[in-house]
C-alpha angles and dihedrals in degrees: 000000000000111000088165079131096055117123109175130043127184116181094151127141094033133114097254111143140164115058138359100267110244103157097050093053100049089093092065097081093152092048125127113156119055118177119182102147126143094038139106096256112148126149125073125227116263087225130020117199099215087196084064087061101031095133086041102128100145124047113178105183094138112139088038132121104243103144095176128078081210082094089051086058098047102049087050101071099064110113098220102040110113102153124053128173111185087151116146099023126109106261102140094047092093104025140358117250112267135199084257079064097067099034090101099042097078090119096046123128102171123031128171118183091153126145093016106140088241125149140177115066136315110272112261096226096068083119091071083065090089105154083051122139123154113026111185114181099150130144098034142114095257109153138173121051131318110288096252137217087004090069089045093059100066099106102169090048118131109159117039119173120175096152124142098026127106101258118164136192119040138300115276118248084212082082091085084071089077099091098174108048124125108174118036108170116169096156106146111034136092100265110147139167122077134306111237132187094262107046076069102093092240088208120126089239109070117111114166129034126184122174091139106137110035132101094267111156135176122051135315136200139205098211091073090071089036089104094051094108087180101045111118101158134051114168109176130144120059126170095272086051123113087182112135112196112216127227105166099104110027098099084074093039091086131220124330111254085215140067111215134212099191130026118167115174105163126164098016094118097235110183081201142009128279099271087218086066076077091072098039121109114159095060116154099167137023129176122174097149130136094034131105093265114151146159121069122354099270089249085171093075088063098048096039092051110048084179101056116127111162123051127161122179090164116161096012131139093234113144142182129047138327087258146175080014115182126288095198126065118265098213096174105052112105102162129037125166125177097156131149082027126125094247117138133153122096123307112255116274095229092036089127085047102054085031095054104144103029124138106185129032125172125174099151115152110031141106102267115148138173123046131340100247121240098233095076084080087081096064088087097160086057106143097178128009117176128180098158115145101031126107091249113152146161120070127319121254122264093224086063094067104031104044107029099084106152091055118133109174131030121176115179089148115144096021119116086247115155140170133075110315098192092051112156087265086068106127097149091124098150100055107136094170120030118174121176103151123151089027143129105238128140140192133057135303122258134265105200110101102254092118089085091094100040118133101162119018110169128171097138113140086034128114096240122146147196139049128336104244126222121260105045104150106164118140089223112044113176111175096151125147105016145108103259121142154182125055127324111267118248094215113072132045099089105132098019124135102175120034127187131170105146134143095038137121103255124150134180130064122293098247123211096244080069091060106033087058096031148059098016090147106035123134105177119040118181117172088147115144104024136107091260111143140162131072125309116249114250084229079071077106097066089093105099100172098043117133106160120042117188116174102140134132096036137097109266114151143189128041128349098250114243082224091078088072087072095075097097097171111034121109124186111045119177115195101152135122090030125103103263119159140188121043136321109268112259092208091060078097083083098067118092111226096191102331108106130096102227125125125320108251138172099120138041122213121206115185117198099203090136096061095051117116107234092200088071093069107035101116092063082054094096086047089054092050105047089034136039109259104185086108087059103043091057088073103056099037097120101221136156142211131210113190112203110248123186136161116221128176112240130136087031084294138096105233134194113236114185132171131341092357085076082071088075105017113095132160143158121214126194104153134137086023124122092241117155134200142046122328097263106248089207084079090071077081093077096102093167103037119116109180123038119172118185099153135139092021135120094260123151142189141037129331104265107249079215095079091080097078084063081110092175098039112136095165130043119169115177092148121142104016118112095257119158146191122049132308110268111251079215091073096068086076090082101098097179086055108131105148116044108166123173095145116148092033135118100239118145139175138075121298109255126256107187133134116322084041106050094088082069086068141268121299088358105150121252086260090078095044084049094047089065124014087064109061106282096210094049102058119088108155126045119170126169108151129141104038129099105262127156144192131065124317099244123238081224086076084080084077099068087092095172093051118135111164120021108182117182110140129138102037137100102269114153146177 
């Protein structure tokens, strides 16, 4: 079949690779569109005849694997093209783009080069570029100034997008020369220095302006733009940003010429709103969040843009009340966030009236008190809502749980709520995150399988009952201080990564089948402080992935399974207050306690893109389109965090350890079991280890001289056990040493004073030594009574400044 007529060729979105396929396409003379995006093509031709190509004005090739500028040569001879997208190949992996590059590309209108790979710095000879109106060369390495006067001299440029490289310098003022842009976005570089009136194109035609995330500094001010009668968008601020926007004089600045859609100033520290917002009315999207502003909540945004859809007031300073909230219905809002403000009184009673259509809600934070209203059950495309951290309490409304279906997360942690949650009302059947937790609900979980999608489900610090019901999959399982009982279901489990069900009321063994179907990717286990007993399965070691192991205060009985050593990368394992016999596992000594070089850990982060609603946003659509809108979309990804939390006793505390500090916190403890033997001196093999607890216990022997190479040991407890012989001079070499308890021993013996020690003095008892060669500031509990020590106690112990508790009764001292 002839298609020498043919103009236009999309072939996009298909598996073709090798070359670009000049022959093929020879036949096309009348061609002019050309359109192979989304393919493996990667190779360009040796020869192209430009004769061949002689209509081509449009080349689409962007999501390819060309890795040579050679094509970018190519496809620039031909005398028609005026419009070429190589955007997302990889260009730059083998060489930057030169000034060679862009020889051929004198008749282009439209180039993207963006998302490339290239460095170095931009070619100076961008100016030759004359027919030139749209340069997009974001998203790669770029890196030096601003080729100048060669950008400058782009007369005919509309759309410049430099954004996400590593550009450096100002911004040239020369840029005012570009009389015909419309689009200059430059977020996400290194660009410094300060913003004046006239690096702001003055023309009539500019419409969006992004400068947000560079290292900009000094004051800024809105009334330079105020005779831009096209602008719509203004995106500045960003967290790496000194800019102060100044608001001083803008009261005798008079009226904006222009009517935005989009306006994002984050982290300028602003003390009050721009004053032109008050003249604005066809406001989208509006985020003033992470600044100083205080005062009441600006309700005037929301009655003077009926369109607006997006607003953010997010760390603020605001106070008071939602109030005067609006009368009528905004129809458009879908996503509204005042969170980490001052703001208290009740909600409004016809918030899910006025809210109808609203997706996401957040309002964490603040100050709210009083009942949840009823009419929140109206906002039935709601997406998130979260009211964690308020003084909300009563009974939820029915309408919540009943009404609400497409909700995905729902976060009321830290509120005064009570009542039954999973009433029979309950129709949330899309949650993917529920957190509950420090609460006063009541009642039993539910047992219908909606747990499948679970990420988060938290109700731990509440007063629920019952049993724990199969099928729980979530990846974050927090049951924690509550009154749930029986055994732990065998059904469930699949997909968790923390698991927490202390401070219950289980009983039973945990059976193998639990752990054969279960827990193959957690990472945190906590069944402390609860009635479980028997002994622990040796497939115990089927967790791959465990890190933290609490099993303490139950009744578990038997041998510590030699399985446990296969947890080479676990770090913290509490085994104390059960009924544990034999002796201590030499080969515990296997396992790392800190000293391994996996991931860091600590969080975990969950992102809910796929539940968002796309028709909520369709009017910014033609902004997308025309301007890049990645700095948008971050704000309205609905993600969560849950930060590992875990107490663990060290020190002679139990301490709380949350977050990032688990990446350098480790301990073993043993304590309040029946175990029996020596002390294991393979364990001198810990070297990372910082708390190790072995007290009240049935130990004897003597101290391992071992323990000495426990170079980051803070904590050591070997207290009531029947140990015997002397300390280990050794042992004053841990410096980080703060906790040293053998009470209740039968050591006996003087305290030695050898070599290191003797520049403490001759015959000076081990105390002395003690008192100095550990870090003096960091002890803070000594306690060796009840042995059978002797010599002086030394006057050096006055140097132990941060001692609390010395304990040395019971012993021979003399002197």
């Amino acid at each position: 079949m002839e298609l020498k007529s043919l103009k236009n060729l999309i072939l996009s979105c298909n598996s073709f690779n090798g070359s670009f396929p000049t022959p093929e396409l020879s036949g096309f003379e009348n061609l002019e569109t050309l359109d192979l995006s989304w393919n493996s093509l990667s190779d360009s031709p040796r020869e192209l005849d430009a004769a061949n190509f002689s209509k081509l004005r449009n080349v689409v090739l962007h999501n390819n694997y060309f890795n040579s500028t050679e094509i970018l040569r190519l496809l620039g001879s031909l005398p028609s093209l005026r419009s070429l997208d190589l955007s997302s190949n990889m260009l730059g992996m083998e060489s930057t783009l030169s000034n060679q590059d862009l020889i051929t590309l004198g008749r282009m209108e439209l180039l993207d080069l963006s998302s490339n790979y290239f460095n170095g710095s931009i070619p100076q000879n961008l100016g030759k570029l004359s027919s030139l109106k749209a340069l997009y060369l974001a998203g790669n390495l770029f890196k030096g100034s601003l080729p100048v006067p060669g950008l400058c001299e782009l007369r005919r440029l509309q759309v410049l997008d430099i954004s996400h490289n590593r550009l450096e310098g100002t911004l040239p003022s020369c840029l005012s020369n570009l009389t015909s842009l419309k689009v200059l976005d430059v977020h996400d570089n290194l660009l410094s220095g300060s913003i004046t009136p006239n690096l702001i194109p003055s023309q009539k035609f500019l419409q969006f302006i992004d400068i947000s995330n560079n290292v900009f500094e000094g004051s800024f001010s809105f009334s330079s733009m105020f005779n831009l009668s096209k602008l719509e968008v203004i995106v500045l601020g960003g967290t790496k940003n000194k800019l102060q926007i100044d608001n001083d004089n803008q009261a005798g600045n008079g009226i904006p010429l222009f009517q935005l859609k989009v306006l994002q100033i984050s982290n300028c520290s602003m003390k009050s709103a721009p004053l032109f917002l008050l003249n604005q009315h066809r406001l989208i999207w509006v985020d003033i969040s992470h600044n100083k502003l205080s005062g009441a909540i600006p309700s005037w945004l929301l009655q003077n843009n009926t369109d607006l859809k997006f607003l953010n007031l997010r760390n603020n300073s605001f106070t008071g009340k939602l109030d005067p909230f609006p009368q009528h219905p905004l129809s458009s809002m879908v996503h509204m966030d005042a969170s980490y403000n001052h703001i208290d009184g009740h909600l409004p009673k016809d918030l899910g009236i006025v809210l109808p259509n609203l997706q996401y809600l957040n309002l964490s934070c603040n100050f709210f008190k009083g009942e949840l209203p009823s009419s929140v059950g109206a906002m039935r495309k709601l997406l998130l809502l979260d009211l964690s951290f308020n003084n909300l309490s009563g009974k939820l409304p029915n309408e919540l749980v009943k009404n609400c279906t497409v909700l995905g997360v729902l976060k009321l942690n830290n509120n005064n709520f009570r009542g039954d949650f999973f009433s029979t009302h309950f129709n949330l059947i899309n949650l993917r995150a529920l957190e509950l937790g420090n609460n006063e609900f009541t009642g039993g979980l539910m047992t219908k399988e909606f747990y499948a999608k679970m990420r988060i489900f938290d109700v731990s610090n509440n007063k629920m009952t019952g049993k724990i019901p199969n099928g729980i999959d979530a990846k974050v399982l927090l049951l924690q201080n509550n009154y749930f009982e029986g055994q732990i279901p065998c059904e469930g489990f699949f997909n968790a990564q923390v698991v927490d069900i202390s401070h219950n009321f289980l009983s039973g063994q945990i059976h193998s089948c639990l752990i054969s179907k279960a827990f193959s990717n957690v990472e945190l286990l906590n069944l402390r402080d609860n009635r479980l007993s028997g002994n622990i399965p040796a497939e115990i070691s089927f967790f791959p992935s465990l890190r933290v192991l609490l099993l303490g205060n139950n009744r578990f009985n038997g041998l510590i399974p030699r399985q446990l050593c296969q947890f080479r990368d676990i770090s913290i394992m509490d085994l104390s207050n059960n009924f544990f016999s034999g002796s201590i596992p030499s080969c515990l000594s296997n396992v790392s306690f800190g000293n391994y070089f996996s991931y860091s850990w600590g969080n975990l982060m969950f992102s809910y893109w796929n539940i968002r609603h796309e028709d909520g946003y369709s009017d910014l659509y033609p902004l997308v389109q025309l301007y890049d809108f990645t700095s948008f979309r971050d704000n309205v990804k609905l993600e969560d965090q849950y930060v590992f939390n875990i107490d663990f006793v060290t020190k002679n505390n139990l301490l709380s350890f949350r977050g990032n500090i688990l990446n350098y916190m480790s301990g073993l403890d043993l304590s309040c079991n029946n175990l029996t033997g020596a002390i294991p001196q393979s364990l001198g093999k810990l070297f990372s280890i910082r708390a190790l607890n072995l007290s009240h216990n049935h130990l004897t022997g003597h101290i391992p001289v071992s323990l000495s190479n426990l170079s980051q040991i803070e904590s050591l407890d070997f207290s009531y056990n029947n140990l015997s012989g002397r300390i280990p001079s050794e042992l004053v070499d841990l410096n980080f040493l703060a906790v040293f308890s053998v009470a209740h021993n039968n050591l006996s013996g003087r305290i030695p004073d050898k070599r290191q020690f003797a520049r403490f003095g001759i015959n000076r008892p081990i105390l002395s030594c003690l008192s100095l060669s550990m870090d003096p500031s960091n002890v803070w509990l000594l306690n060796l009574q009840n042995n059978r020590l002797s010599g002086n106690i030394p006057i050096q112990i006055d140097l132990l400044s941060a001692i609390n508790f010395l304990l040395l009764g019971n012993n021979h001292f003399s002197g």
